[in-house]
N, C-alpha and C positions, 0 to 999 in steps of 0.2 A: 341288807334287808330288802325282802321282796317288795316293790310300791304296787297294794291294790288299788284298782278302781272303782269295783265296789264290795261290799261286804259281803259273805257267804251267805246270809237271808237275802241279799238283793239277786245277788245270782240262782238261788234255789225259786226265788219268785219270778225269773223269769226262763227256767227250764218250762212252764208248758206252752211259752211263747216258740221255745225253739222245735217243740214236738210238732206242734201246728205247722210249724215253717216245714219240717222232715216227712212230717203228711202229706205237703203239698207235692215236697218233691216226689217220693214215693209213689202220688198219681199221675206221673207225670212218665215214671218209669214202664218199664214193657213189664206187664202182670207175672208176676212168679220167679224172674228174672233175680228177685234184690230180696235180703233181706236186711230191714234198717230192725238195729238190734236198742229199740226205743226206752230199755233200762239205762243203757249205758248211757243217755244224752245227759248232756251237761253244759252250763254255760261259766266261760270265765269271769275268772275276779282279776286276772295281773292285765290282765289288754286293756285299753281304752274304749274299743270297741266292742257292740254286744255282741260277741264271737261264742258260737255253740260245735260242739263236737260230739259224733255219736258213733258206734260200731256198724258197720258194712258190711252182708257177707257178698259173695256174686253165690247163687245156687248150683250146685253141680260143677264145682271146680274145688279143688281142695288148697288149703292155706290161702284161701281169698278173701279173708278178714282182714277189714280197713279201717283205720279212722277217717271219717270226714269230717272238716272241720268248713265250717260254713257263718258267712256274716250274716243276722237277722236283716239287716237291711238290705239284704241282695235280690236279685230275682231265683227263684228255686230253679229257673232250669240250665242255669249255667252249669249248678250242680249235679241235674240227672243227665246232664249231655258228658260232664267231665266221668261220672260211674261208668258207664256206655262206654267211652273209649279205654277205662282201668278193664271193664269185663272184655271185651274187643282186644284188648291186649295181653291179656290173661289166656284166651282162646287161643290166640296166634302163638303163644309159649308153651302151651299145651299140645296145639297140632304139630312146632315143628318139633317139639319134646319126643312125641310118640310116632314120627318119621324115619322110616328104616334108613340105615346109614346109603348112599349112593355108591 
């Protein structure tokens, strides 16, 4: 058996704590770059920790949906710095993708 930490209404009461948290990050990101897919968020019951997770796209790169999972007590921009190097490396897989052989 799975050990919760807390019950499905304690974690549905604190998804708009982690939306807040995803907003923050989100201004924190370069404008039009991300899209944070704010239905999908969600916070666990099996961690100890208030851990939430939501869908990521990077815009204009295709199969670049992510989970992010991120701790409410953290600072958001460890978060929008760790996107930036997924999208940054997402580009670089992309340009040497589309590199004509040598």
């Amino acid at each position: 058996m799975v050990e919760r930490f807390r019950t499905h209404g304690e974690a549905l009461r604190l998804r708009p704590v982690a939306i807040q948290f995803l907003m923050r990050i989100e201004a924190i990101l370069p404008p039009g770059e991300f899209e944070i897919h704010y239905g999908t968020t969600f916070v666990g019951e099996t961690v100890p920790e208030e851990v939430g997770c939501a869908g990521v796209t990077v815009c204009g790169i295709a199969r670049s949906l992510t989970a992010l999972e991120f701790n409410l007590d953290d600072d958001p921009l460890e978060y929008a710095e760790a996107l930036i190097r997924y999208r940054d490396r997402l580009i670089e897989e992309r340009n040497d993708a589309e590199r004509p052989p040598e």
